[in-house]
N, C-alpha and C positions, 0 to 999 in steps of 0.2 A: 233217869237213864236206865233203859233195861239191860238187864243181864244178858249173855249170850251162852247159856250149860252148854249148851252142841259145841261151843269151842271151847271152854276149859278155860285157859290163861286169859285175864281182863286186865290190862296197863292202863293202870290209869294215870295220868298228868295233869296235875292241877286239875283244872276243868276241862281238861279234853280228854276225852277216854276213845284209843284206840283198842280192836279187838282182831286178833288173829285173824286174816280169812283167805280168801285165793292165794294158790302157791301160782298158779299160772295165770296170765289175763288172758281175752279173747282175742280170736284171729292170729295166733300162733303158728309158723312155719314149727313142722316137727324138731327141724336141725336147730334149731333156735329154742335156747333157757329163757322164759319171761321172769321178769324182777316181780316179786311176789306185792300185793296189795293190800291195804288193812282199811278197817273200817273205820270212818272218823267222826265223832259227833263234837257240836261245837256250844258255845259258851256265849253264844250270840244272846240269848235272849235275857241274860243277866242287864241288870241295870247299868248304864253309861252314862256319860258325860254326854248331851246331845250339844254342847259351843265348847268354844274353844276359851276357855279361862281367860278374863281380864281384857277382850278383843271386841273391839265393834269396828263394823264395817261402814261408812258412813257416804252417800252421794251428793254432793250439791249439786242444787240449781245452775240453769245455765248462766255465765255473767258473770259467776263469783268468782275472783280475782282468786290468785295465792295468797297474797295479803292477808285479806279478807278470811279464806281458811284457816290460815293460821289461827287469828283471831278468834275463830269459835273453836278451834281446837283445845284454844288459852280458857276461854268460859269456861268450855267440860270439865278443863282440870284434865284434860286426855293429853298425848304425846305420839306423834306420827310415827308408825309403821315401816309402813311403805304405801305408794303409789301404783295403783290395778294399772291395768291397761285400759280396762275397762272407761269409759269418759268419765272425767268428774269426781271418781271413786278410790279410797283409800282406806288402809286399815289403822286406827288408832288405838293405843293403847290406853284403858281405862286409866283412870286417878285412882290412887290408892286411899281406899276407904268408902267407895266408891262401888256398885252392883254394876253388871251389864245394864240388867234392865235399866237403872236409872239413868245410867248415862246414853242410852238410845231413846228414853223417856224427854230428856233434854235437850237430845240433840232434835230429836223430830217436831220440838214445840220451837226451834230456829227456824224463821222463814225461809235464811240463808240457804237450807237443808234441806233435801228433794226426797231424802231417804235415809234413814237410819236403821241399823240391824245387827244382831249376834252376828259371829263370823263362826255358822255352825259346821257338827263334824258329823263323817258318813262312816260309815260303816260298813264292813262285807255284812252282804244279808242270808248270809248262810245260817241254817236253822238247826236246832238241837236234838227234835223227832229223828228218830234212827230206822230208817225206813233205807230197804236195800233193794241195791238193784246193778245190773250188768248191760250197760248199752243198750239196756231195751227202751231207752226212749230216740233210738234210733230204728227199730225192728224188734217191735214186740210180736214173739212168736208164742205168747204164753206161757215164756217160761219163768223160775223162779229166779228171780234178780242176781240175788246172794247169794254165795253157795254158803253154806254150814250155817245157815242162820234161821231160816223158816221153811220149812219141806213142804208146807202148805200154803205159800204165800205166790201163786200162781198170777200172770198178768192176766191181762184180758188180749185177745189177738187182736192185733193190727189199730192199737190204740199208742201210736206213737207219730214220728212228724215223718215217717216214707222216706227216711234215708238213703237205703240203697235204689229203692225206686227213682229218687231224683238221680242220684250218680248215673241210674243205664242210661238216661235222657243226653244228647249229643249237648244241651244247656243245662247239664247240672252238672259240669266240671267247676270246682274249686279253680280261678286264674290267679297265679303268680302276680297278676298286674295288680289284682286286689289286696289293700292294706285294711287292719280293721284293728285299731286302737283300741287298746284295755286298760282304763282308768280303776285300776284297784290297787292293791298291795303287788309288789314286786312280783317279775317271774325270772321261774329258771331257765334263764335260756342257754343252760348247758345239755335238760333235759333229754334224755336219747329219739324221745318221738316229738321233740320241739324245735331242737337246734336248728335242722333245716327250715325250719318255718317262722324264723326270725326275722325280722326286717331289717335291713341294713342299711345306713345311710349312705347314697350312693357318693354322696359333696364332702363326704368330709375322711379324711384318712388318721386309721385310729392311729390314739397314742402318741399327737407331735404336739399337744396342747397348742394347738391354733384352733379359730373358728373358721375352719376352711370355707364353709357354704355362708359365710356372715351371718348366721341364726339368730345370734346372741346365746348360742349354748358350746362349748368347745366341745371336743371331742362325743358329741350324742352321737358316737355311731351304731345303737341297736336302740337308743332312745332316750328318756332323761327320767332320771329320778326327782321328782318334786317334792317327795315327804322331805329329803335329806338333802337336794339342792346339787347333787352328782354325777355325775353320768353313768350313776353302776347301778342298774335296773336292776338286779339281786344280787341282796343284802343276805339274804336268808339265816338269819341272825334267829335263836330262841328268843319269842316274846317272857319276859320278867314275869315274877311273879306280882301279880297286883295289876297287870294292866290286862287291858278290855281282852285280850288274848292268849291269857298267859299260858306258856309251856308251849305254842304252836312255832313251827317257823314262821318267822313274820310273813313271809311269799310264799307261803301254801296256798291260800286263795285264790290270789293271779293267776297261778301256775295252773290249779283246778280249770279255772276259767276258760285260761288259754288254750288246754289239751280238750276240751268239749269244741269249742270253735274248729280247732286245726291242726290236730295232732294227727303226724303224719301216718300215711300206710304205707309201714315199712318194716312189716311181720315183728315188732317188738314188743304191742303191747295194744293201747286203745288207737282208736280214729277218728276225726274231728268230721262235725258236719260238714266243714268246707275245705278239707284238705286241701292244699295247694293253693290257697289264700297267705299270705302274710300277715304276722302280727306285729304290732307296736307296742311294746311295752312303753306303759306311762303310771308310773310306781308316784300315787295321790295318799296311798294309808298305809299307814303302820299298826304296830303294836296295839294303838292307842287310837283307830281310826286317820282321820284328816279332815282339814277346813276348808271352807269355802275357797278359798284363796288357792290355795295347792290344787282344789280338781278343777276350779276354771284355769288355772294356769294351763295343766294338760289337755283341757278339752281346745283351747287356744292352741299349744303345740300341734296336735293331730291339726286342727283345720290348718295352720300355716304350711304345714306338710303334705298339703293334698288330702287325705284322709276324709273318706265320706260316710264311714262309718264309727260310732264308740261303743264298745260295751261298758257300760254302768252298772254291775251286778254291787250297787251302792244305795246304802240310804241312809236318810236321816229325818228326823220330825217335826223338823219346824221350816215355814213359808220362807223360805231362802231366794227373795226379790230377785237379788245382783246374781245368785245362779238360775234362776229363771231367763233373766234377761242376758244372760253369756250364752245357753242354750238357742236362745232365739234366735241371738245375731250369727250364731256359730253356722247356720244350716246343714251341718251335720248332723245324720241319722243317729238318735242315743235310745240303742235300746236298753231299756230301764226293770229293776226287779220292783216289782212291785210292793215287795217286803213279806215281814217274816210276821207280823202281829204284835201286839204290846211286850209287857215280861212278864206273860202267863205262855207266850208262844203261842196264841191263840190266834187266826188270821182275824184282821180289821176290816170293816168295810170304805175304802179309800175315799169315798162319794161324801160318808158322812164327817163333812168336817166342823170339830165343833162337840160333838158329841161321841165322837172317836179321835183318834188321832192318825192323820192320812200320812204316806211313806213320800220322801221326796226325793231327785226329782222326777219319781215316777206319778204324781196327783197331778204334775204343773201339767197346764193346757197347753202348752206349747206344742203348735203339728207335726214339730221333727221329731215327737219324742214318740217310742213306741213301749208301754207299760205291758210288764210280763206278769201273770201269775202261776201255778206252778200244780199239777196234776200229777196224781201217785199210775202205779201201771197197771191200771184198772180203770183210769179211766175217772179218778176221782177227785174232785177240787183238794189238794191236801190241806190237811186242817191246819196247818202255821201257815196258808196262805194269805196274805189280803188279798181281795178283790173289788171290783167296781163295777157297775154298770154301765157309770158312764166316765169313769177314770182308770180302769184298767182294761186293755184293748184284748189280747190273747192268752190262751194260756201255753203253756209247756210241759214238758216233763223236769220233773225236780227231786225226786224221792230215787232216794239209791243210786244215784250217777256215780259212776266208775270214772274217774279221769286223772290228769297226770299230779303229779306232787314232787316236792325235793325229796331227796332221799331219807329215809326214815327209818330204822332197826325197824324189822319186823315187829310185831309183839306178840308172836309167835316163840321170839327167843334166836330168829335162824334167817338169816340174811339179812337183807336190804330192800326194803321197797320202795317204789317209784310211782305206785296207783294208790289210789284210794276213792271209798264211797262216802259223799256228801247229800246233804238235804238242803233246801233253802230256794227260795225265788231265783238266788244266786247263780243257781245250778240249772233252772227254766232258763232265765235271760240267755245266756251262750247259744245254748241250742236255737232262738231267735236270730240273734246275730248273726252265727252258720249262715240260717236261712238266708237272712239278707245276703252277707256275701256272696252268695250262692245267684241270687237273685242279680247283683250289679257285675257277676262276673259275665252275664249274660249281655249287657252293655254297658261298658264304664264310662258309659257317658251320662248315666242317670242320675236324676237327682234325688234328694234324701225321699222328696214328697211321690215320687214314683215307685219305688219301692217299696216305703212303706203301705201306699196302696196295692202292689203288686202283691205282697205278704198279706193285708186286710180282708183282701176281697176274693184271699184263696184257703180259707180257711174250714177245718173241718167238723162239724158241729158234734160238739157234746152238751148232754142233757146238763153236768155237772156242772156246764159253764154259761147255760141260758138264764139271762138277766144276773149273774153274775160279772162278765165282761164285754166291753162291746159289740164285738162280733157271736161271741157265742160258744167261742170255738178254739179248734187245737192248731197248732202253727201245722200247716204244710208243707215240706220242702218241696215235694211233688206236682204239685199244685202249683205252686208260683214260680216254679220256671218250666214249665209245660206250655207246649204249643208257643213257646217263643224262641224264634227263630233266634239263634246268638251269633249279636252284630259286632263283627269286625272292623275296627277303625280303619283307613286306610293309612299305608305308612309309607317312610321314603327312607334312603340312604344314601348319604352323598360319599366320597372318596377324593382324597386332598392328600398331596404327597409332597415332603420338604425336597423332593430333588428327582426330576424323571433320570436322571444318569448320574453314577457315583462311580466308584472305586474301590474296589475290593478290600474291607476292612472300615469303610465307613459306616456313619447309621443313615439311614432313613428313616422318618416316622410318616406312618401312615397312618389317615384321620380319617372319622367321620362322624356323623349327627342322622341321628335316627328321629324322627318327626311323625307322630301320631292325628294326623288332622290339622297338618300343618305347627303342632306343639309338639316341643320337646320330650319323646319318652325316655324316663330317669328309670335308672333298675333292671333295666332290660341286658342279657347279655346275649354279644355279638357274636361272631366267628368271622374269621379273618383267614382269608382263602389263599391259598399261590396256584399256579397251574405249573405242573412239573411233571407231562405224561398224565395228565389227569388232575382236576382241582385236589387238595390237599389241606386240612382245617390246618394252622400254626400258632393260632393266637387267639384266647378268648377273655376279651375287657367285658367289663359290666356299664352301662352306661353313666355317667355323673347326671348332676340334675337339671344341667342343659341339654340331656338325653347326649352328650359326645363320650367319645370310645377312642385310642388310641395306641398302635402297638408301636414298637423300637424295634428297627430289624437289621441285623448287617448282614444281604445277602451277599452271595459269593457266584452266583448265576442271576442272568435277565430272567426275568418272569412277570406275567399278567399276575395282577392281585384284585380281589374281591372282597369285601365285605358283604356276608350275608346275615340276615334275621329270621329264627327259622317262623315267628309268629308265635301264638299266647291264643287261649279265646277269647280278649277282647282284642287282641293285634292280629293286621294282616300279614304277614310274613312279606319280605322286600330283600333286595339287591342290589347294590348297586353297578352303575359301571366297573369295567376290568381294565384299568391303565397297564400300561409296560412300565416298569421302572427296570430302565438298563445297568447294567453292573458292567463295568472295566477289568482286566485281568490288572494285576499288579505287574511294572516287570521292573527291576532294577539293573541299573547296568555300569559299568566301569570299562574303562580303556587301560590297557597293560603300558603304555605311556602315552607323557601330555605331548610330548619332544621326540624328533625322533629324526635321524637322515634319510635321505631320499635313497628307496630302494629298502629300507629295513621293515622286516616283516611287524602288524601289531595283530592284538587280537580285540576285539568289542566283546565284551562275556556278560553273562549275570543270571537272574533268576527268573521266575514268573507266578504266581498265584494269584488262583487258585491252579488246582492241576490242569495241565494243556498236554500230558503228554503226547507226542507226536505229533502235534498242530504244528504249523509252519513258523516261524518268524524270519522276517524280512532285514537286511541290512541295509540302511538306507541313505547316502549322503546328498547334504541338500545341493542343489547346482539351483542359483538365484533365488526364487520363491516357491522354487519347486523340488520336492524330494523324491530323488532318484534312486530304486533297486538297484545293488550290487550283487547281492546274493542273497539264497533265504538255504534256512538250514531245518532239522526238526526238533522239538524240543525234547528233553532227554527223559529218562522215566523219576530222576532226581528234581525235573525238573528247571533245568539249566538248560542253559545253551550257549554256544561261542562259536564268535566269525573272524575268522584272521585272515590275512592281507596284507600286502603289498603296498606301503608308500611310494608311488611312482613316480610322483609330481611335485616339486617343490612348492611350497603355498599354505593355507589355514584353513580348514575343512571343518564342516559341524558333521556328527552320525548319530544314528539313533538306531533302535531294535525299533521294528513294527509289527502289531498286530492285526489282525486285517477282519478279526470277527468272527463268529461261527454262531451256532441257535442257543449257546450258553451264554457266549460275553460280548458285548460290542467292541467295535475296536478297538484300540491303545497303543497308543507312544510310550515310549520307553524316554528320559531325559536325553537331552540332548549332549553330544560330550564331544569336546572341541580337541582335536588333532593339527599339531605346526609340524611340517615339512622342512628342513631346513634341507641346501643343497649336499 
């Protein structure tokens, strides 16, 4: 690791050495303090564990009973796990005394057995090389990446993926409807340019420990942790010393990840290639990487969740079948780092397998997958990258990326920072993924395989990447979503009311179901209109994952109500119909007696709400089936009002207050209250 003299003070931690650098990050409003940023080199390239200690993953053939497994489970001298979801598949735990190799040796000479394999671990492919740099693999303008670190270390112009170019395009907006799953180490999604860019599960309400949306996961309202089995996507725990990480936050990586993809523009710090996309956190590593088991778990969550995208800035070295074949089935877009090189941090060439050792699952041929490898700002293949010709597709920028992190003491001595600069494949893949989102917010109705051609066959050629990767060339944002027109699904909104006429102090709920192509859009939020001298917003739900919304209202006036959707770029904005829902004035009433002699005066009194002052009310006594006006009087500014009279006729009389309506309340009766005349 090199020294940095231009900045003095060098913290080092265990195997991560940060170094003082930016007090401010870029695109700063003046009124606004940015949280300062340090530079961070990683530990990656040290020697690891590539499986997972004592674990094989095993598949039978079709036929074979439980029984039957059992039974060769009994041979190995193994002990069941668990059960994948995957068909057929499960993890066993070796016998003791016993190697992996030997007991997938064993198990694969069972005819019973279709497949035997390590239950291997991945790893962030974040790289050690200390190469700096400041958003310039979004808009490289030539300048020097890092501040205080190389005064001579100059880009090359316009050797980045056309960032802002793609944003001026009316199709390179980041859409909100876009989700894009990040199978790494946890993120902060407290992060100040993250938080708004978290996914939320619309089906499930935090914190009652139910599984509202029946997932099988309780409470994943921002997503699930699968290293640790919880619903708390950061952990952000300091990695131990001794393990593959140690002294980092365990969720630095994620978080890095996360803030290249879509950290928002909201004058605090960095900005992601696809702002205004959502992410999912799905926390697969820790400290100590993660296993086969934990990243198909998440790449299974994101597709059960819709999700048509993952980032994988993961890897690991050995032919991992059953994650091959969960990739397949999954049809989600994974774009993949191509990796970091052996532990000399040398880049590999991914092709030669065999006589290298290829990065997975960025080597598997699987067509959803799209492999990254990782270019300095110049325009240069960087040297910790692998590559392929015919197993690594594009390249990225990776050297010196600026993006978000948990909070960290400076190591300057003086605050708190929230950025930092990474190297690694790690740090290429994001800037891809952007792309894509960038690319499906343009139609969400595309599939992983159009996209990924969308992004292929728009790429920009560098020398450094001819017969290096297969296209040739550097991710485009610009390019792949140019010249395409962005299609809007069409949508509908319907409006459903538990009661067209109520009573001043009741509820009504008002519903409705928002439908994208005739499907449910989940996520989406509403607005919920009144008309009162003009429509007027009152209520804003978010959709559940029936795409329904629902507000609670006790009005105290009739009014039209509307549900509107203002639309997304991949939604058409919709309205629905404007019902009346009537409202009744409240009025309470009392008779100053039940009894009374013929000729003694009584009074009818009582109240009314909401206010009516000086609206009429009506005295009313019934003669047969029909209610007869005696008098009408105005009601008071208290509110009240009172009708007194004459018992003139001996007999049994019913009365009542009426109200007869206006453009606030519809009519209403007052109870009825029963008067005896005696002679």
């Amino acid at each position: 690791m090199r020294s940095r003299s231009a900045l003095g003070l060098v913290a080092v931690l265990s195997a991560v050495a940060m170094t003082a650098g930016l007090t401010g990050a870029p695109a700063i409003a003046a009124s606004k303090k940015a949280p300062g940023a340090v530079r961070i080199t990683s530990s990656a390239h040290l020697k690891r564990p590539a499986t997972v200690p004592g674990q094989v993953i095993v598949r039978y053939k079709a036929g074979v009973s439980t029984g039957s497994r059992a039974v060769v489970r009994q041979r190995s001298g193994g002990a069941l796990i668990e059960k994948l979801s995957l068909a057929r598949t499960e993890t066993i735990k070796v016998a003791s005394g016993q190697t992996v190799a030997q007991t997938v040796a064993q198990l694969q000479s069972n005819p019973q057995v279709d497949l035997a394999q390590p239950n291997f671990r991945y790893y962030p492919t974040s790289t050690p090389e200390p190469y700096e740099g400041y958003e310039w693999g979004l808009n490289n303008t030539g300048q020097v990446p890092e501040p205080n670190y190389c005064a001579t270390c100059f880009g090359t112009f316009d050797v980045d993926i056309n960032g802002p170019q793609a944003w001026a395009l009316p199709s390179g907006t980041g859409s909100s409807s876009v989700v894009v799953g990040v199978i790494d180490t946890g993120i902060d999604i407290y992060h100040p340019d993250l938080a708004s860019a978290i996914w939320t599960n619309p089906g499930e309400i935090p914190g009652n420990g139910i599984d509202d949306d029946g997932n099988g996961f309780v409470d994943d309202v921002n997503g699930w942790n699968f290293y640790n089995g919880t619903n708390t996507v950061y952990d952000g725990i300091t990695c131990a010393s001794g393990s593959a990480s140690a002294g980092e936050n365990e969720d630095l990586h994620g978080t890095h990840v996360a803030g290249t993809i879509a950290a928002q523009r909201n004058g605090l710090g960095v900005v992601g290639v696809a702002a205004g996309v959502k992410i999912l956190p799905l926390k697969a590593l820790g400290c100590d990487g993660g296993s086969t088991t934990d990243v198909i778990s998440a790449l299974e969550y994101a597709q059960s969740m819709g999700v048509k995208i993952v980032n994988m800035s993961l890897g690991g070295t050995g032919y991992d079948q059953v994650f091959k074949d969960a990739i397949d089935a999954s049809g989600v877009l994974v774009v993949a780092a191509a990796g970091n090189g052996g532990s000399n941090g040398v880049g590999d060439n991914n092709d030669l397998v065999g006589s290298e050792t290829p990065e997975y699952p960025a080597s598997y041929t699987s067509p959803n997958i799209i492999s990254v490898a990782s270019i300095n700002n110049v325009g240069a293949l960087s040297s910790f990258s692998n590559y392929g010709a015919t197993s690594v597709d594009v390249g990225a920028p990776g050297e010196s990326i600026i993006s978000t992190i948990p909070p960290v003491s400076c190591s300057s001595g003086s605050g708190t920072c929230y950025y930092a600069w990474l190297d690694g494949t790690s740090m290429a893949t994001p800037h891809v993924t952007g792309t894509a989102a960038l690319v499906l917010s343009t139609d969400i109705s595309q599939s992983a395989s159009a996209i990924k051609a969308r992004i292929m066959n728009n790429t920009r050629s560098l020398s450094s990447l001819s017969g290096k990767t297969v296209t040739g060339g550097l991710v485009d944002a610009q390019a792949a979503v140019a010249n395409v027109p962005a299609v809007k699904q069409p949508t509908t909104l319907s409006i459903t009311r538990t009661a067209s006429t109520i009573t001043t102090g009741q509820v009504v709920k008002i519903s409705t179901q928002l439908l994208a192509n005739g499907s449910p859009a989940a996520g989406r939020t509403l607005v919920l209109q009144r008309y009162t001298n003009g429509w007027r917003n009152i209520c804003w739900p978010t959709t559940n994952s029936l795409g329904q919304a629902s507000c609670y209202l006790y009005p105290s006036t009739s009014s039209d109500y509307m549900w509107v959707f203002s639309g997304d770029p991949g939604l058409q904005p919709a309205w629905s119909s404007h019902p009346i829902v009537y409202v009744r004035p409240s009025i309470a009433s009392k008779l100053s007696a039940s009894t009374v002699r013929r000729g003694s005066s009584v009074t009818f009194s009582g109240s009314i709400s909401p206010s009516k002052k000086g609206a009429l009310l009506r005295l009313q006594r019934k003669s047969g089936s029909s209610w007869v006006t005696m008098t009408k009087t105005a009601i008071t500014s208290r509110n009240t009002y009172s009708f007194t009279f004459k018992a003139s006729a001996s007999g049994t009389y019913s009365y009542r207050a009426y109200f007869y309506g206006d453009s606030y309340n519809a009519a209403q009766a007052s109870s009825t209250r029963s008067l005896k005349v005696n002679p």
